[in-house]
C-alpha positions in Angstrom: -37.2 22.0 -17.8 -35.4 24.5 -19.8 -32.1 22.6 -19.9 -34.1 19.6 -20.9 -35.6 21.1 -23.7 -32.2 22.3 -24.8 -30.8 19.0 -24.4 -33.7 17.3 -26.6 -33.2 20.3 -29.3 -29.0 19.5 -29.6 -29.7 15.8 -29.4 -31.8 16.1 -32.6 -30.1 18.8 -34.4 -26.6 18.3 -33.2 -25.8 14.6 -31.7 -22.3 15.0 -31.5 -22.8 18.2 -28.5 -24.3 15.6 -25.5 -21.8 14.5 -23.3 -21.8 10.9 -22.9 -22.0 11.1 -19.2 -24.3 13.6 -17.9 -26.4 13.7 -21.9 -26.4 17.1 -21.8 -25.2 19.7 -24.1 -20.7 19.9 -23.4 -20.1 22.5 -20.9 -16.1 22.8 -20.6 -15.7 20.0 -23.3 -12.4 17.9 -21.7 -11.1 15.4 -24.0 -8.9 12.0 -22.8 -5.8 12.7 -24.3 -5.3 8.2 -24.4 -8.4 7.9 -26.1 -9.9 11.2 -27.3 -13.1 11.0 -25.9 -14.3 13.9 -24.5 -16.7 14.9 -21.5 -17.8 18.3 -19.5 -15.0 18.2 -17.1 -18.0 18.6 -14.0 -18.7 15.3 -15.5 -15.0 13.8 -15.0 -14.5 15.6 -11.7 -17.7 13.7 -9.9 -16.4 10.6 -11.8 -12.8 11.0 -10.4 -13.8 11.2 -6.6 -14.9 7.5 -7.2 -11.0 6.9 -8.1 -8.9 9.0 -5.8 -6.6 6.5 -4.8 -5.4 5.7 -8.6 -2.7 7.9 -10.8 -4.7 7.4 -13.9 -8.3 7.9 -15.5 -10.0 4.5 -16.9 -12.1 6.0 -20.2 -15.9 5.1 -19.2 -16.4 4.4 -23.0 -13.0 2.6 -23.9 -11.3 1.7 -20.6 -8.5 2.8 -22.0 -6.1 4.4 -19.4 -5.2 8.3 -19.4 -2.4 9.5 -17.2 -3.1 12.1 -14.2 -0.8 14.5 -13.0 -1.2 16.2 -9.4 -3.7 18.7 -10.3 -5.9 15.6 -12.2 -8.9 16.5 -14.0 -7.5 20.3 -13.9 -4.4 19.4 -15.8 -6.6 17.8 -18.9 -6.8 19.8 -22.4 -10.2 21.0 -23.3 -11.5 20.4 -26.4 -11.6 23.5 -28.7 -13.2 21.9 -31.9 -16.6 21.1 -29.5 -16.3 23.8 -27.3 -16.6 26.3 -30.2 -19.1 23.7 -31.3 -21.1 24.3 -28.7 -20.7 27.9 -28.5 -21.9 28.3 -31.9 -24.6 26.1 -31.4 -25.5 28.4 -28.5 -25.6 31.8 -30.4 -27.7 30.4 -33.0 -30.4 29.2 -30.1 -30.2 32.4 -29.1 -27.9 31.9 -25.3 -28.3 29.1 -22.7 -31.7 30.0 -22.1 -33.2 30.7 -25.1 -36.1 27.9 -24.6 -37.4 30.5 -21.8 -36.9 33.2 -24.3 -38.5 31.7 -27.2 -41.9 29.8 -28.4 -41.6 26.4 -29.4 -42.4 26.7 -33.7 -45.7 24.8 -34.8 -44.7 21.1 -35.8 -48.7 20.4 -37.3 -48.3 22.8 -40.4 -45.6 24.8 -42.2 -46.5 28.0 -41.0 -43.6 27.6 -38.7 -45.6 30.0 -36.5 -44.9 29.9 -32.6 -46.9 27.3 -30.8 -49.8 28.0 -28.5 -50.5 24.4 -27.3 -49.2 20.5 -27.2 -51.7 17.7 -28.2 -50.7 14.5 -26.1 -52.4 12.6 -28.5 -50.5 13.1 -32.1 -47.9 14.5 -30.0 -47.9 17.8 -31.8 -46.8 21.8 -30.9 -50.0 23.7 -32.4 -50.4 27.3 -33.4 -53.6 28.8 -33.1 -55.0 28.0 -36.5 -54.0 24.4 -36.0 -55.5 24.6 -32.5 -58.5 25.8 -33.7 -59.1 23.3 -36.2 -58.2 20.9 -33.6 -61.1 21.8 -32.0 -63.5 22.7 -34.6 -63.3 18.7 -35.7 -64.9 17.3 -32.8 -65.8 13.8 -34.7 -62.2 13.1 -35.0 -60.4 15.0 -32.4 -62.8 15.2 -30.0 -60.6 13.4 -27.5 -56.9 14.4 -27.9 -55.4 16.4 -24.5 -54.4 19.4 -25.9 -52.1 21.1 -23.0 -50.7 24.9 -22.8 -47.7 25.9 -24.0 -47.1 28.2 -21.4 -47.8 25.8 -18.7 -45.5 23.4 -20.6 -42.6 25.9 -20.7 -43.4 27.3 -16.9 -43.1 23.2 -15.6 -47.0 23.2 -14.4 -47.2 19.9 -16.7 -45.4 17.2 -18.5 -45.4 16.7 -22.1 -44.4 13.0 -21.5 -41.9 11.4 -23.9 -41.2 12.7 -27.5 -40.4 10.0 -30.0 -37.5 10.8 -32.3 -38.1 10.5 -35.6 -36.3 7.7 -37.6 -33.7 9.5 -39.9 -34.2 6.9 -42.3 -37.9 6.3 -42.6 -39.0 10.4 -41.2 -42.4 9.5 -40.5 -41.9 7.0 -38.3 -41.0 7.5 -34.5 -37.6 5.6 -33.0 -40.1 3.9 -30.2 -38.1 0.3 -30.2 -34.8 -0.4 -28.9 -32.1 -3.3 -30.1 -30.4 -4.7 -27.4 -27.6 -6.2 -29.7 -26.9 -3.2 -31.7 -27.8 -0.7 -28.6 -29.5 1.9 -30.6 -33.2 2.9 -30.9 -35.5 2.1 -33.8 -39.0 2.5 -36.0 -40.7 -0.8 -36.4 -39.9 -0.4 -40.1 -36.4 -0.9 -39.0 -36.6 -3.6 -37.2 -38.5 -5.1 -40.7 -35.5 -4.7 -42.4 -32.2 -4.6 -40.4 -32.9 -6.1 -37.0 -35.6 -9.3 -38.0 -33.1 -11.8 -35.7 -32.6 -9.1 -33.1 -33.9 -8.4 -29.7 -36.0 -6.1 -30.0 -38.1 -3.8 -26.3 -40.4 -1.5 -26.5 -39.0 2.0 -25.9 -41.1 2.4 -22.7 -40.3 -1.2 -21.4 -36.6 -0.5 -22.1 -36.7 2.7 -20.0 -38.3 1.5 -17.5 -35.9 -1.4 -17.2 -33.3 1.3 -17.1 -34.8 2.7 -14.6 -35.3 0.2 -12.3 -32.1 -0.6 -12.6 -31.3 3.0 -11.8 -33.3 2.8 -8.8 -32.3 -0.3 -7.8 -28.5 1.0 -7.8 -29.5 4.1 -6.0 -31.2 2.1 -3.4 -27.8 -0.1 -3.1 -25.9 2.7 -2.9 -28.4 4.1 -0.4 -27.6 0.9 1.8 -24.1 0.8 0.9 -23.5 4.8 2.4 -25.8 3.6 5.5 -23.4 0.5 6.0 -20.3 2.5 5.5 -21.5 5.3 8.0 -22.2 2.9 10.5 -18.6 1.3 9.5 -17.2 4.8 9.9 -19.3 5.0 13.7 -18.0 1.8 14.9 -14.7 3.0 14.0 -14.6 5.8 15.8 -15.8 3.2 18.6 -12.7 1.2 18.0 -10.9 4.4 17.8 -12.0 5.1 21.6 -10.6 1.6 22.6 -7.9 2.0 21.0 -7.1 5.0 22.4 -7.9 3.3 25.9 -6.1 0.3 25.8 -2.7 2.9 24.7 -3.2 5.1 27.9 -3.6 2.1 29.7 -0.1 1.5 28.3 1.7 4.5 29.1 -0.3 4.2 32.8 1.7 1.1 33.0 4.7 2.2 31.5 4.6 5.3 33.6 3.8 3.4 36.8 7.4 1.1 36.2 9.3 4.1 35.5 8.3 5.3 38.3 8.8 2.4 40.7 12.5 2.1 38.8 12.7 5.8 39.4 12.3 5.5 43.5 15.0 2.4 43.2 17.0 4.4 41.5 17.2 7.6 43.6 17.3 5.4 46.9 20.4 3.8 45.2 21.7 7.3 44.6 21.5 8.1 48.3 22.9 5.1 49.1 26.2 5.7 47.1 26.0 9.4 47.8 26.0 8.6 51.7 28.9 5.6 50.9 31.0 8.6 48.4 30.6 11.1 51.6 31.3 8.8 54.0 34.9 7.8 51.8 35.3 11.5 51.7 35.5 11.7 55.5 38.0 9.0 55.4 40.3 10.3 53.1 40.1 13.8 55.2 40.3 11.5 58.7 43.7 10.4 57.0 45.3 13.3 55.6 44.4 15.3 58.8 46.6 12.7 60.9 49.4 13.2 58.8 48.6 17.4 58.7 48.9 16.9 62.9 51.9 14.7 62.8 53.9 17.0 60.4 52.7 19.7 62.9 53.9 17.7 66.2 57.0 17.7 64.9 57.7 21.0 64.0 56.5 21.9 67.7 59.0 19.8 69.0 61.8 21.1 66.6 60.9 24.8 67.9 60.7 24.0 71.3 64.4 22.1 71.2 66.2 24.6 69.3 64.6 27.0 72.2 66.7 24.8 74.8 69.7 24.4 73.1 70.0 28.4 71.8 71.0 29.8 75.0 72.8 33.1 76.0 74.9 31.4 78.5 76.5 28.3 76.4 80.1 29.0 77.3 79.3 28.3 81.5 78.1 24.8 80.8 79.8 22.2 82.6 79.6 18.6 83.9 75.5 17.6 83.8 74.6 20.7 82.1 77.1 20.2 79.4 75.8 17.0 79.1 72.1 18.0 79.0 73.0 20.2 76.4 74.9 17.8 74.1 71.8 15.4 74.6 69.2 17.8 73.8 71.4 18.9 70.3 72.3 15.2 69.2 67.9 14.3 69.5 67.4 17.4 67.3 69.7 16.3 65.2 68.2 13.1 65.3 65.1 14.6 64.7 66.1 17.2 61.6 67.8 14.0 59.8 64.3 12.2 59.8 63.6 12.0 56.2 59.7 14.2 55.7 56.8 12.2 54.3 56.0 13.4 51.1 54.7 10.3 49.4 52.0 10.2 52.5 49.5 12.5 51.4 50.0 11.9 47.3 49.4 7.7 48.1 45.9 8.9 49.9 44.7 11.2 46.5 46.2 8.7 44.1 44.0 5.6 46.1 40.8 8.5 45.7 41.3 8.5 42.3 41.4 4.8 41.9 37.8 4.2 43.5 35.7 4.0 40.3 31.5 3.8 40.1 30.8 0.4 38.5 27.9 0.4 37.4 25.2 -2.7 38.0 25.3 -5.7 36.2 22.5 -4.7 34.3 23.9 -2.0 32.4 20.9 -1.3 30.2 18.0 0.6 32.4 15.2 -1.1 30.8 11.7 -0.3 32.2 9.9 -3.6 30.5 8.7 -4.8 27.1 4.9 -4.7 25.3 3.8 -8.4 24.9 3.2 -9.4 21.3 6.5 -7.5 20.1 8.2 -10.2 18.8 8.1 -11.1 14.6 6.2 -14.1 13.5 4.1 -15.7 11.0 0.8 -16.7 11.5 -1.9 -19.0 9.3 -5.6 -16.9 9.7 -7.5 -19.1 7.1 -7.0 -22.5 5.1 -9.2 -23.0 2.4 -9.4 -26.2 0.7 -9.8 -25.9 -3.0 -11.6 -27.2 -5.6 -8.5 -29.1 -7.6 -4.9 -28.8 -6.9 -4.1 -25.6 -7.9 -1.9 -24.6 -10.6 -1.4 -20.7 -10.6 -2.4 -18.2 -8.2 -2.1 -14.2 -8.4 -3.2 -11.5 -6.4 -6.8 -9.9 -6.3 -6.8 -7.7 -4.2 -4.9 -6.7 -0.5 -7.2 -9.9 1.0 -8.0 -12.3 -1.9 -6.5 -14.2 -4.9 -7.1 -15.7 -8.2 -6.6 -19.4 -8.9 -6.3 -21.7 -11.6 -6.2 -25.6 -11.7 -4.3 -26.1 -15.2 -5.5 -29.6 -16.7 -7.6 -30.5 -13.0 -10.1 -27.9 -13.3 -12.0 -25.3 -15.6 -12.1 -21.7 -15.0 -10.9 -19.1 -12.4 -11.7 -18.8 -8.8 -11.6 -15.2 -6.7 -10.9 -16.5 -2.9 -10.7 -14.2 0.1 -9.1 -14.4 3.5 -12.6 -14.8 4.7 -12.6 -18.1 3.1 -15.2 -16.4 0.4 -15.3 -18.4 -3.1 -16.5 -16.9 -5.9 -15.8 -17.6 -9.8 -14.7 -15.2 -12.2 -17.1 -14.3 -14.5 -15.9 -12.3 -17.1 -13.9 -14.6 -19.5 -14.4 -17.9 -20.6 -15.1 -20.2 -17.6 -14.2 -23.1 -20.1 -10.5 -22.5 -20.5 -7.6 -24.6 -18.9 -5.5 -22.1 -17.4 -1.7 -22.4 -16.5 -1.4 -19.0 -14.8 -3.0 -15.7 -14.5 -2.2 -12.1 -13.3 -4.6 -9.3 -12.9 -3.2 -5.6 -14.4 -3.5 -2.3 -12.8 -7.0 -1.5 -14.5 -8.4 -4.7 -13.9 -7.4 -6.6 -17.1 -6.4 -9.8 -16.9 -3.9 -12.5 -18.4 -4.0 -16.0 -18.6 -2.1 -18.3 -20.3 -3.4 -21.6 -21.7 -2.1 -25.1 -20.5 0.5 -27.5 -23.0 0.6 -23.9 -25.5 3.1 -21.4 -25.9 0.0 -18.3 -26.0 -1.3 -15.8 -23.5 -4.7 -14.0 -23.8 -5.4 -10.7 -22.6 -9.2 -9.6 -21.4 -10.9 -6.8 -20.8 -12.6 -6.5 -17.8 -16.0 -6.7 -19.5 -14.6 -10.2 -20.9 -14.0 -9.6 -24.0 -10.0 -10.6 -25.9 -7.8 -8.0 -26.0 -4.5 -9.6 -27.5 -2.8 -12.9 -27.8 0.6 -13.2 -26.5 2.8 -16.0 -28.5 5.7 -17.1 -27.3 8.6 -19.0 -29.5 7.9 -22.3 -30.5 8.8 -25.2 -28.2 7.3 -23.4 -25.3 4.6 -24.4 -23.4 3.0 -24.0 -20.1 3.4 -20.3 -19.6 3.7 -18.5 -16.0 3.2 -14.9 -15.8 3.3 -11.9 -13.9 3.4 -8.1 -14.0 5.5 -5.3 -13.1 5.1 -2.1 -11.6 4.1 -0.6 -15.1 2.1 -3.1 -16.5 4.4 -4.8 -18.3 3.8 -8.8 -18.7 6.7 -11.2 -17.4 6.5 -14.5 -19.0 8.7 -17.5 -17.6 8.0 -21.0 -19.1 10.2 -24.1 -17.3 13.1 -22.7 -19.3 16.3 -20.6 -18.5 14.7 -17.4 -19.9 12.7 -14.5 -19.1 10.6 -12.3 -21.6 8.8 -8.6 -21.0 5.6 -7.7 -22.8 4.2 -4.3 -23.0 1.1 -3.9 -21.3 -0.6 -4.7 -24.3 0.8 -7.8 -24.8 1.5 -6.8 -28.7 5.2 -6.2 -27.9 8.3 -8.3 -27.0 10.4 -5.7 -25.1 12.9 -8.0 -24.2 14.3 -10.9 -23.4 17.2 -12.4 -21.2 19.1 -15.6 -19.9 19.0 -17.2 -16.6 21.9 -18.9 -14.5 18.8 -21.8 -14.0 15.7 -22.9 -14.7 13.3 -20.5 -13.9 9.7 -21.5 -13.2 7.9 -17.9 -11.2 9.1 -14.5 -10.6 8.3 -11.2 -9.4 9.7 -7.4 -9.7 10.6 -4.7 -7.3 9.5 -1.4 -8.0 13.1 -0.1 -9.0 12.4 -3.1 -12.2 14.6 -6.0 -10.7 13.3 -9.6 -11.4 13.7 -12.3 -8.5 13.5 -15.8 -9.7 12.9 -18.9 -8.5 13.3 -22.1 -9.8 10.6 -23.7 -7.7 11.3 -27.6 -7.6 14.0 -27.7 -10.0 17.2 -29.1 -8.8 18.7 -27.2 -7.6 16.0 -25.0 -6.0 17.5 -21.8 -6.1 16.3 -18.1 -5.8 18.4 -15.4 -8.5 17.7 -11.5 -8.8 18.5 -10.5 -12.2 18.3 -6.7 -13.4 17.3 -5.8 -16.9 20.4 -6.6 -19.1 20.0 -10.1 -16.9 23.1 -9.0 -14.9 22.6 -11.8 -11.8 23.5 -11.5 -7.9 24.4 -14.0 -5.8 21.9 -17.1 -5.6 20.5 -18.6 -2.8 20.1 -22.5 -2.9 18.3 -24.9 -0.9 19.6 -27.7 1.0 18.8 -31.6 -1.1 14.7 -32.2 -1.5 13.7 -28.3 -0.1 12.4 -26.2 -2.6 12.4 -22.4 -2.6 9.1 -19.8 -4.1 9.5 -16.2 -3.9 7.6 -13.0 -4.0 7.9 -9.4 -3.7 5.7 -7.1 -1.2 4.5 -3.3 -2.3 7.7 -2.0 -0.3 10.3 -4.3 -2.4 10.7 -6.6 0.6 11.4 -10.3 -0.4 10.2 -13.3 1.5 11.2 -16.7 0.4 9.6 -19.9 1.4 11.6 -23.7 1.7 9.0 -26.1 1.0 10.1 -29.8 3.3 7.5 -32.0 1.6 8.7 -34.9 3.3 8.7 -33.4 6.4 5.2 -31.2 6.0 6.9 -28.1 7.0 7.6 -24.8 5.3 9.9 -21.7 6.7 9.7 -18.4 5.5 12.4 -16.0 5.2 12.3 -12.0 4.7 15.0 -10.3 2.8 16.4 -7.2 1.8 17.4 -6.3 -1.4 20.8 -5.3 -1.8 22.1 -4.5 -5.1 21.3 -7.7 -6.6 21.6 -9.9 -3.3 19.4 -10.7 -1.1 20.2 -9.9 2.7 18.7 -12.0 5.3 16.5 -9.9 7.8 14.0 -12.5 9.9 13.8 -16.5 9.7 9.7 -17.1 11.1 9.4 -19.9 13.0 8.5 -23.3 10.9 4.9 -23.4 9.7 3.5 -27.5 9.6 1.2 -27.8 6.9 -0.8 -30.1 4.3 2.2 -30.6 1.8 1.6 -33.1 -0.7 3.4 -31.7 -4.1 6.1 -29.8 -4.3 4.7 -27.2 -6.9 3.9 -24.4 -4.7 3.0 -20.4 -4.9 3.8 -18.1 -2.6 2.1 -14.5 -3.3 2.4 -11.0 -1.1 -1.2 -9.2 -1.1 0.0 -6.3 1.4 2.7 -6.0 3.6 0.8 -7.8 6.6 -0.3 -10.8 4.4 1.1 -13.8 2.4 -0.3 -16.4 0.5 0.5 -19.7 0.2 -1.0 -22.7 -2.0 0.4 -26.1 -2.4 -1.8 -28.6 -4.0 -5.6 -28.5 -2.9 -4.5 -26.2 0.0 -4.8 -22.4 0.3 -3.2 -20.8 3.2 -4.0 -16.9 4.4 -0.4 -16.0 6.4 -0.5 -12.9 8.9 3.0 -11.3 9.3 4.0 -9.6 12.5 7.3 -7.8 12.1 8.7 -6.3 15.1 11.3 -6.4 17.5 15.1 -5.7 17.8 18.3 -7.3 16.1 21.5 -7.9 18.2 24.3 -9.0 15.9 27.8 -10.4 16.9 31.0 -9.9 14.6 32.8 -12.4 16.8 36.1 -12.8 15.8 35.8 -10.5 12.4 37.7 -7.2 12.6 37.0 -5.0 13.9 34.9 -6.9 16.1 31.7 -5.6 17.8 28.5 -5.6 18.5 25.4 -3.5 17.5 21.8 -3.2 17.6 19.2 -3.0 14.9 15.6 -2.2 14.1 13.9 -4.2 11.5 14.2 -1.6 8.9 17.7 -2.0 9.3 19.0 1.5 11.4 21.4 1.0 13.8 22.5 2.1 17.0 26.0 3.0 19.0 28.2 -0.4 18.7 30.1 -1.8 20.7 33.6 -2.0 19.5 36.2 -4.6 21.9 39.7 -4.2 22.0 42.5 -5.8 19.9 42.8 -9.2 20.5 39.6 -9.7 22.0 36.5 -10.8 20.7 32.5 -10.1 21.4 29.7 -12.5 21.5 26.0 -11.7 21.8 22.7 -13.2 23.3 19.6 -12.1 24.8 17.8 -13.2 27.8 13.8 -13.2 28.3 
């Protein structure tokens, strides 16, 4: 009650102290540096949590846009001028709660006395003189309410609503409101300056305001119910999710371990075949340890015969026994000793080699569903054949239909139609793009202009391009800025605002659509001119290399949030359209995935081909709007066949690689993968 009070006191005596938002006297006045409004910064916080997810501060009064940094509100300049404002405003009430600490003055006489009562009736504080004449004249004041201040002031009762007075005629009270100048007035104003107005009654226009109040709060009452329940069936989902991934691992778990019992039984196996060679090996060298030993046993024991005490009484036999026993040891010391033996059995151990099984990748299985693709989730059949198309939002997208058809329709992947409401719905449009704060451009069909509107509808600028022009397409970059093409070998940049020509450059071809990357490159393409190409120019118009269609295909490109480009050939004749991804490199573009063929209703070949996330793709052709899923997983096995040097390797689709395989000179690798 007290802060009311206050609030009614400043609004009268000081209009330019009630924050805008919360219409209450400034408390940490925070001006918008874009703008220079300014607002209690409580006020901005609790309107920021409704914009988290955005860098920037939309003005609720201008729209215009006010950078944040990472600290957001906290980072904003307060504004001294009101704040000492206020404060002064403040002292002179006597503090923040100075209605609790002082009478409200008599408004029924001059006394300026403090007030003892409220009359419901005139609507007027009373001191006790005027009370008492109030109710000393019974004839005429016999049936006013006449309340207490003190029960006033304490909250026991309500006052009901206090008329400001008109500044211009004082007498009057400001109980009328004008809807087309949006200010309240006396009847004696509406007399004189609002006769052709529309005029409510100040209590009628309140209570509209407040139904619609209510009928918000009861929508964002529903809308909180809906999303908790959203937020319960996620946690739901979350459960199955988490299900259906143990389930998963179980099963990946379960094949590792089956491979794991193959492959330790295949380990005994060669373990039992590498001791059992071992034995061999030993088996051999072991003969040759017990022939080498034979031998010098038989050496010992001859030279035992022979070396005798009595060699000068042999004769006749035992001469000759002797000179037979010293000619075999002779024999036998001229052998030649194997040493070649025992080396040939280590050198053929260390030729066995482990070869591993033809399968030299252990691999324990794949997930179904892994492999990249494209996908159609919706077609929608529009109203006329479509002449520009933009992005709304990460599922849905603006169309126009040039000369075939008025106005602007919002589609989502739902297949949900809607029109767009807040510009002219009479226009011919050529093309369209929507800004980062929900402004939008259009530009006209068979002119060289380009409006810009507000979100609430109204014409922000008018874009003019150079004479001779007509049938403008356009686009935005990162920042805001408007790209303009126009079935001509140029390409100009707008400032946001459209009031600026930033610049301007030449194409190698005609260029019909194009797109940026967040880094500020520009890919072209030249649609269903001949030939059909698809260029990526920087700034200064510095080109890479093109890529061109085959005869009668025609190429439309567009950009996804993580500067990934995907091109799609348009076959008219043969109703089918591929789509490409790319990777930027430098200027060129570097061919990632080619999706299998899509068949589809072709019967033009003007075409637009838009990226609403990096899941989703839009195509239109015609009277045909297509919602395309992408699915991008799955490994990349790349041959350089006879390049040198020549090997192979293994990527992921964000392009890291693995170990290569690197062959040897003169020979050359080739590449494939099986089911």
């Amino acid at each position: 009650m007290a802060e009311k009070c206050e609030s009614e006191k400043a609004s009268i005596s000081s209009p330019n102290l009630i924050c805008p938002l919360c219409l209450d006297i400034f408390v940490e006045a925070t001006i918008l540096t874009s703008c220079g409004h300014t607002f209690c910064r409580r006020c901005l916080k609790k309107y920021d949590l409704t914009h988290q997810d955005l860098d920037h501060m939309i003005c609720p009064l201008c729209r215009e846009i006010t950078k944040l940094s990472d600290n957001r509100v906290d980072d904003l300049r307060l504004n001294v001028s009101i704040n000492g404002c206020v404060d002064d405003y403040h002292a002179k009430c006597g503090g923040m709660n100075a209605v609790l600490e002082m009478c409200q003055k008599c408004t029924a006489c001059k006394s300026k006395k403090d007030a003892v009562s409220f009359c419901r009736t005139c609507t007027f504080y009373m001191c006790d003189k005027c009370l008492h004449s109030h109710q000393q004249l019974v004839v005429i004041f016999g049936d006013h309410e006449m309340v207490s201040i003190d029960d006033v002031i304490e909250g026991k009762v309500s006052i009901g609503h206090l008329f400001e007075k008109c500044s211009i005629h004082k007498p009057e009270n400001k109980d009328m409101f004008c809807e087309d100048c949006k200010v309240h007035v006396c009847h004696k104003c509406v007399l004189v300056g609002h006769k052709a107005h529309e005029i409510k009654n100040q209590v009628d226009f309140e209570q509209e305001l407040r139904r619609k109040v209510e009928d918000l709060a009861q929508r964002c009452a529903d809308k909180k119910t809906e999303l908790e329940k959203n937020i319960q069936n996620i946690e739901i989902q979350r459960h199955e999710v988490h299900t259906a991934v143990q389930t998963l691992l179980d099963d990946v778990r379960q094949s590792y371990t089956i491979k794991a019992k193959e492959l330790e039984e295949n380990l005994r196996n060669l373990t039992d075949q590498i001791n059992a060679l071992k034995h061999s090996f030993d088996d051999d060298l072991n003969v040759l340890k017990s022939k080498d030993r034979q031998r010098i046993k038989s050496i010992c024991s001859s030279i035992t015969l022979v070396d005798n005490d009595r060699l000068g009484h042999l004769e006749t036999d035992t001469l000759s026994a002797h000179i037979l026993l010293c000619e075999e040891l002779d024999t036998m010391l001229k052998e030649v000793t194997d040493h070649t033996s025992a080396s040939a059995i280590t050198k053929k151990a260390k030729g066995r080699r482990f070869k591993p099984a033809d399968d030299t990748r252990l691999d324990l299985g794949s997930i179904a569903g892994s492999d990249p693709k494209v996908e159609v989730i919706q077609c929608v059949d529009l109203r006329s054949d479509m002449h520009g198309m933009t992005r709304y939002s990460h599922n849905s997208v603006g169309i126009v239909y040039g000369l075939c058809a008025q106005g602007i329709d919002i589609i989502g992947s739902n297949g949900g139609k809607q029109q767009c409401s807040n510009i002219p719905n009479d226009g011919r449009y050529n093309d369209l793009v929507y800004q980062q704060d929900g402004s939008l451009c259009a530009s006209l069909c068979d002119t060289n202009e380009a409006y810009i509107y507000s979100t609430l509808g109204s014409r922000k600028a008018t874009i003019r391009v150079r004479d001779g022009t007509n049938d403008l397409n356009v686009n935005r970059s990162q920042s805001d800025e408007i790209i303009i093409t126009c079935d001509d070998a140029q390409v100009y940049i707008y400032d946001p605002t459209g009031s600026t020509l930033k610049h301007t450059f030449q194409t190698k071809h005609m260029t019909y659509q194009a797109s940026t990357t967040r880094t500020g490159l520009i890919v072209t393409s030249s649609c269903s001119a001949n030939p059909s190409v698809v260029t990526v120019y920087d700034r200064d118009g510095n080109a890479g290399e093109s890529l061109q269609a085959p005869e009668d295909v025609c190429l439309y490109a567009t950009v996804d949030e993580q500067d990934r480009v995907y091109v799609a050939s348009v076959d008219v004749d043969n109703s089918s359209v591929v789509i490409r991804l790319y990777d930027l490199d430098g200027l060129n573009l570097k061919e990632r995935v080619e999706f299998q063929a899509l068949n589809m209703t072709l019967e033009s070949y003007w075409c637009y081909l838009v990226s609403l996330s990096p899941g989703m793709l839009v195509f239109a052709c015609n009277a045909k709007l297509y919602f395309i899923k992408v699915s991008l997983t799955g490994l990349i096995v790349t041959s350089s066949c006879s390049a040198n040097p020549r090997v192979v390797t293994v990527y992921d689709r964000d392009g890291n690689a693995g170990e290569f395989l690197q062959a040897p000179e003169d020979v050359y690798l080739y590449a494939t993968v099986d089911e």
